[in-house]
VOGU-3710 file (C-alpha; in Angstrom, 3 decimals, decimal comma):
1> xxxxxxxxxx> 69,281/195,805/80,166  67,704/192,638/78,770  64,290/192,944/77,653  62,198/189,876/76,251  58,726/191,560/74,920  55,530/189,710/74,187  55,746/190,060/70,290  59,120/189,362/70,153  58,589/186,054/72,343  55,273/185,733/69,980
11> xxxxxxxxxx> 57,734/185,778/67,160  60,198/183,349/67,696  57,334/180,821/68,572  56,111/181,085/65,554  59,801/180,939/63,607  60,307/178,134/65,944  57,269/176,156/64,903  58,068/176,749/61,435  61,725/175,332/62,172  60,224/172,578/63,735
21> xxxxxxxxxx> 58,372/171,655/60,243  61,024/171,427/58,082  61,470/167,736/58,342  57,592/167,810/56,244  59,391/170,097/53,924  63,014/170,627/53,738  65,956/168,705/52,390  68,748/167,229/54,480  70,861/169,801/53,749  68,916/172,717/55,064
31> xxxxxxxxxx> 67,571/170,885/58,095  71,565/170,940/59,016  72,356/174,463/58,230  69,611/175,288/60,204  70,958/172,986/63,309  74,337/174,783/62,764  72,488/177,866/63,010  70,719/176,561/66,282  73,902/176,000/68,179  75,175/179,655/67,256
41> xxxxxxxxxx> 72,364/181,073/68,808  72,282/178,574/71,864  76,565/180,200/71,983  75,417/183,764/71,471  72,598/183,897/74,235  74,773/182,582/76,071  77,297/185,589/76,216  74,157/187,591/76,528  73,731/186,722/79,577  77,320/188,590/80,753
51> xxxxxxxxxx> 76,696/191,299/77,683  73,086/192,439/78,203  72,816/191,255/81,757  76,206/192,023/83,570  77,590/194,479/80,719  80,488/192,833/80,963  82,220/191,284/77,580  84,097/188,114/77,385  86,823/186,763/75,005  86,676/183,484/77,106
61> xxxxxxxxxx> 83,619/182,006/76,456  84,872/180,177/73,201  87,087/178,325/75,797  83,986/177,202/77,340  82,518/176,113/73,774  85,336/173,939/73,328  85,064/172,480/76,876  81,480/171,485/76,446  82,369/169,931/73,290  85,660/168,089/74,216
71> xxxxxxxxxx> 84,277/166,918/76,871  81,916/164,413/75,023  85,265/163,057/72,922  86,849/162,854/76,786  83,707/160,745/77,970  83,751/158,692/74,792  87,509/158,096/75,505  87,323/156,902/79,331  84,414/154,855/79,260  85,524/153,254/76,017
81> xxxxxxxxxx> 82,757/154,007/73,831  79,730/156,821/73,720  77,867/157,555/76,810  74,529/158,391/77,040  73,228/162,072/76,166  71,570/162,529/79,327  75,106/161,687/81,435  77,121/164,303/78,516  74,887/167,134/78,816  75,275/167,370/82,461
91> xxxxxxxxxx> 79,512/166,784/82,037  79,891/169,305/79,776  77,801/171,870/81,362  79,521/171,114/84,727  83,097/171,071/82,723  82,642/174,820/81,386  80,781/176,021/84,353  83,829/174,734/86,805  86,305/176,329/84,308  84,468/179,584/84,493
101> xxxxxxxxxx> 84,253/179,777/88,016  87,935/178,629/88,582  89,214/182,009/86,236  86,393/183,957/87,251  87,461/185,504/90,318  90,931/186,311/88,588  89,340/187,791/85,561  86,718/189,948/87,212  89,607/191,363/89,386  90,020/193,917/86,693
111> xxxxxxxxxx> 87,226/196,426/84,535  86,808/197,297/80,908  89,520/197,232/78,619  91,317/195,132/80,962  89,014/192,128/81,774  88,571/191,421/78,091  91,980/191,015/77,673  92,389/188,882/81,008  89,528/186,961/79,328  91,536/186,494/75,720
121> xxxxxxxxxx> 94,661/185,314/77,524  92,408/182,695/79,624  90,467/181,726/76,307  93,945/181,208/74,385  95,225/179,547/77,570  92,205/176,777/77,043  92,786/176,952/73,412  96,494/175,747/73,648  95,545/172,946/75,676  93,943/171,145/73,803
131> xxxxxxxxxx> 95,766/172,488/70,673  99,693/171,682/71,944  98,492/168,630/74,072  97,762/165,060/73,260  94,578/166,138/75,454  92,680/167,109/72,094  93,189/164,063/70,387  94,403/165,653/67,220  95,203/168,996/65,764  93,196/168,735/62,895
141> xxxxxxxxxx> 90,471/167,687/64,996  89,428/164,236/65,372  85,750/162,490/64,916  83,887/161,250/67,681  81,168/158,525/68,827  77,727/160,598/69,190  76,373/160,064/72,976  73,437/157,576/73,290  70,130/158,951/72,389  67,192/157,640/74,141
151> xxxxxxxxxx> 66,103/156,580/70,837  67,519/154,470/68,053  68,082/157,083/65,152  69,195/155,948/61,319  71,727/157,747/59,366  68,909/159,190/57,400  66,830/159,973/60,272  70,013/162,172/61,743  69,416/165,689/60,349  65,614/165,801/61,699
161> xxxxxxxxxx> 66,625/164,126/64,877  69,305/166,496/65,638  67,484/169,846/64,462  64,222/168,911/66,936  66,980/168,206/69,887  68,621/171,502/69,337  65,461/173,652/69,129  64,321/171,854/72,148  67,273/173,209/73,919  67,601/176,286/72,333
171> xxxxxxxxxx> 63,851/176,649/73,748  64,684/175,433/77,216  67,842/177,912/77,325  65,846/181,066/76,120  62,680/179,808/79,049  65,591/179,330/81,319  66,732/182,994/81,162  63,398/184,597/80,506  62,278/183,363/83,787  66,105/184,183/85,528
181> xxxxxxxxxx> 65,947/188,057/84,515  62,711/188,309/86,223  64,297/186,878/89,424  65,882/189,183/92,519  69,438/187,465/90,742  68,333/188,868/87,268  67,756/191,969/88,685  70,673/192,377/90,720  72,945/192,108/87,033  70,919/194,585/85,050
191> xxxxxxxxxx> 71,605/196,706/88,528  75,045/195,882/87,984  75,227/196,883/84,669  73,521/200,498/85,105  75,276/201,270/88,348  77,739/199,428/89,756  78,789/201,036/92,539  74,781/202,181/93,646  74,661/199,052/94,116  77,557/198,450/96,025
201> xxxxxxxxxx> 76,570/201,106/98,136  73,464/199,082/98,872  74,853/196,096/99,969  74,996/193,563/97,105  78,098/191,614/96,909  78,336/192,880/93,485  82,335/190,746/92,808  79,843/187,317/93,618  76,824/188,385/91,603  79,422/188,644/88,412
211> xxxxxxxxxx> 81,452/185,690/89,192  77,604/183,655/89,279  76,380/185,124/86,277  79,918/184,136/84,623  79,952/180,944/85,472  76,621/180,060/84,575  77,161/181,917/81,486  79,810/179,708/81,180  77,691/176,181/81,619  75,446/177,429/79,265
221> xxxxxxxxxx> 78,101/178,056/76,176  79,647/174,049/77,491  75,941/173,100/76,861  76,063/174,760/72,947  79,288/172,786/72,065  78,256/170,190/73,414  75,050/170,252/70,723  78,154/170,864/68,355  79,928/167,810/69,126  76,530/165,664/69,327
231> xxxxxxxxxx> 75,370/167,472/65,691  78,791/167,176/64,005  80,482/163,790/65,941  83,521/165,715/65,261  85,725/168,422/67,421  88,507/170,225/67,329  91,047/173,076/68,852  89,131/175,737/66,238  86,538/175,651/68,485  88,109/177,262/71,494
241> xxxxxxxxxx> 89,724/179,694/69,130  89,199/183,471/70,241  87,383/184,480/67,017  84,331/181,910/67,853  83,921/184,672/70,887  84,281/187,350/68,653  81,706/186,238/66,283  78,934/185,424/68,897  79,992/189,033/69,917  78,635/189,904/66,243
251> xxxxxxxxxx> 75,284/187,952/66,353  74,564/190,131/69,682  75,585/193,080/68,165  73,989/192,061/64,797  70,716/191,331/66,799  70,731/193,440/69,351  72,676/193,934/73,165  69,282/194,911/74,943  66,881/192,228/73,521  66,550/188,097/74,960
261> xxxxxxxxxx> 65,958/187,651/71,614  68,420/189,366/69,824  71,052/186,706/69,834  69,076/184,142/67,878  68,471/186,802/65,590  71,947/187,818/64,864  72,857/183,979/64,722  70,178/183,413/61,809  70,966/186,251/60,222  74,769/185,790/60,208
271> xxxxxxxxxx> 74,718/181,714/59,659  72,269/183,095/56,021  74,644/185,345/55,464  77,931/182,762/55,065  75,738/180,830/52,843  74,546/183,217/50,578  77,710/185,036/50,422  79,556/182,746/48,055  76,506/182,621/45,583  77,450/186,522/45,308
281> xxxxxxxxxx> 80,978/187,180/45,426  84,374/185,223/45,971  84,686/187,259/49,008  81,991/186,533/51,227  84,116/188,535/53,799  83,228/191,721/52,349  80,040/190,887/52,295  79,631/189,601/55,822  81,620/193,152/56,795  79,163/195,230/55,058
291> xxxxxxxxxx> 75,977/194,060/56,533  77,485/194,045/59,775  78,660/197,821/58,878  75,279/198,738/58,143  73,656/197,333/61,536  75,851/198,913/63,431  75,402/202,317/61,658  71,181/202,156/60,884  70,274/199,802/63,575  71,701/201,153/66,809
301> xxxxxxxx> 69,723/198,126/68,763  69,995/195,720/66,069  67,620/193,312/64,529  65,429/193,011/67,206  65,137/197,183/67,585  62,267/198,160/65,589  60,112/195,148/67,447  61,122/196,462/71,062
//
């Protein structure tokens, strides 16, 4: 189940306020790392929704990444230059959540081993499209016109501008699903996820509780790359590719399955670790292997176990 505790919600508003300061502090540089490492967790609590909340893991939901991100280089494209951010938002969020809820019912037709591979042929389906098609622009990826702000924002201005935006939606995200697991809905998935056919036997329409749950999952991950797009003004066919999935799969792991907040903390701790893993060794992989090793071995709930 998905538990959000009072000193672990203490804690990220005070890591949160501290993020929010680094334009009085910090350099360029690290104001963007730490808006890359923003979106990741926006993408990783995301699929905790459907992980912790559901139990139910998804190789899609980089397909839905890409969507939300593509979508703003689709806008830019038919309306002949860049829309405003508070007409992409809503496009991209309604472009991954229809996705998810047109292969929803297909995918949740099957269970376990099964549905995550219904969900990786779906994912690479959404993948090729825009890979093989003229739909994606190009295949090395292709920059973009950054949606309207309501604001006029200097090059120089950019990095702060774009790391207050993305906590402020990171922090509207993690409200939005604090308050939805305390709902009869949130309740219903974590019922789901301990018992599926108790509750079944009581009367839920259990196939319409999952397909909800994945396609708002879904909206929510089209709302991250959309941030990406916005952050970066630059897309690509790497960004519906499987292994984005599998690596938000890591920062939940890495963080922990059971807590709200886990995500963000596998995201942080995972986005540090690629950058200080070249200051160590060549390969960073091994690095990036090991720590994840020894999470998985000493901290059976992750970051966020100890503070639970």
């Amino acid at each position: 189940m998905i538990t959000a505790t009072r000193r672990g919600n203490g804690l990220l508003a005070l890591a949160g306020l501290g993020v929010a300061s680094m334009p009085l502090w910090a350099s360029a540089y690290h104001m963007q790392l730490a808006s890359t490492a923003l979106i990741a967790s926006m993408f990783a609590l995301s699929l905790q929704l459907l992980v912790g909340g559901a139990g139910l893991v998804s190789l899609a939901h980089a397909g839905f990444f890409g969507l939300g991100a593509y979508s703003v280089y689709l806008l830019t494209q038919g309306l002949g230059g860049p829309p405003s951010v508070l007409l992409s938002l809503p496009v991209a969020a309604l472009a991954a959540g229809g996705a998810a809820l047109a292969i929803g019912p297909l995918a949740l037709r099957t269970k376990g081993f099964f549905f995550l591979m219904a969900t990786l042929a779906f994912g690479q389906m959404l993948f090729f499209l825009f890979h093989d098609t003229p739909l994606g622009g190009s295949l090395d990826g292709v920059f973009i016109q950054r949606p309207g702000l309501i604001w006029a924002v200097t090059k120089a201005q950019r990095p702060m501008v774009f790391l207050l935006l993305n906590l402020g939606v990171l922090g509207a995200m993690y409200a939005g699903l604090w308050l939805l697991m305390r709902t009869l809905f949130g309740h219903a998935l974590l019922g789901i996820r301990a018992n599926e056919h108790r509750m079944r036997a009581m009367g839920h329409d259990v196939q319409r509780l999952k397909l909800a749950a994945f396609a708002l999952a879904g909206a929510l991950a089209g709302m991250a790359g959309h941030m990406a797009a916005l952050t970066d003004a630059f897309v690509s066919p790497d960004l519906l590719g499987w292994h984005r999935s599998a690596e938000a799969l890591l920062m939940i792991v890495l963080g922990g399955i059971g807590a709200l907040h886990g995500p963000i903390l596998g995201a942080f701790a995972l986005t540090l670790i690629e950058e200080l893993g070249p200051l160590i060794t060549e390969r960073q992989r091994l690095i990036e292997g090991a720590v994840i090793l020894a999470a998985v071995l000493l901290l059976r709930n992750g970051l966020a176990g100890p503070r639970r």
